[in-house]
N, C-alpha and C positions, 0 to 999 in steps of 0.2 A: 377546517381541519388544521391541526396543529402539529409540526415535527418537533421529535424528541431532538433534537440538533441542533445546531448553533455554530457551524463550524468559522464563521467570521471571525469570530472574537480566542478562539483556543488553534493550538500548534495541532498539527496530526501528531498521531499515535505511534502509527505502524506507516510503512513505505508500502510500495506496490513496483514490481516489479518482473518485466517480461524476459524468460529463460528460454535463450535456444544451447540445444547440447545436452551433453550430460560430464559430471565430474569438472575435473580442474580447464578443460577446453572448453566447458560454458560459458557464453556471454550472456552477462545482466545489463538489462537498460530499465534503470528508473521508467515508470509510466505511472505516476498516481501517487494518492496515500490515502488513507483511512482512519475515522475516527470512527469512536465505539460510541451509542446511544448512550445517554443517560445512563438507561434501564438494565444496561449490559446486554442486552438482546436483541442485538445486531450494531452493523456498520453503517455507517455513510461514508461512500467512495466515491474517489473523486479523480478521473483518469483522462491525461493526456493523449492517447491514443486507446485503441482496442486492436491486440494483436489476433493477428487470426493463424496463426501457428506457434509452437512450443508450449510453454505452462504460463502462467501468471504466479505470481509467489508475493504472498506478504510476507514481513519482516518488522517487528517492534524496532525502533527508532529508540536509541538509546545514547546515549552523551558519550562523543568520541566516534562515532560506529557512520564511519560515512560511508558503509556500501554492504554488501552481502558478504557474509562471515563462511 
């Protein structure tokens, strides 16, 4: 069996991050990131923790953009 991924050699994509709250009182904590397959049909994630309350949220990773917008 062969994966479409290779994440050793490339940067991630998109961040990963765990949301409690809602609005401007929400905190973000980085937990992860993700790269897109090849194929464009799906991810491989890759997380420091698993929260077991609030949301998970990805976010494209972009030059300059070091946190959630």
């Amino acid at each position: 069996m062969t994966t479409e991924n290779s994440n050793n050699h490339r940067h991630p994509e998109y961040r990963l991050y765990h949301v409690l709250g809602q609005g401007e009182s929400s905190i973000w904590t980085a937990i992860g990131a993700a790269w897109p397959h090849r194929d464009q049909q799906g991810f491989a994630i890759s997380l420091s923790m698993v929260p077991l309350n609030g949301r998970i949220v990805m976010r494209a990773i972009s030059e300059g953009n070091g946190g959630p917008q």
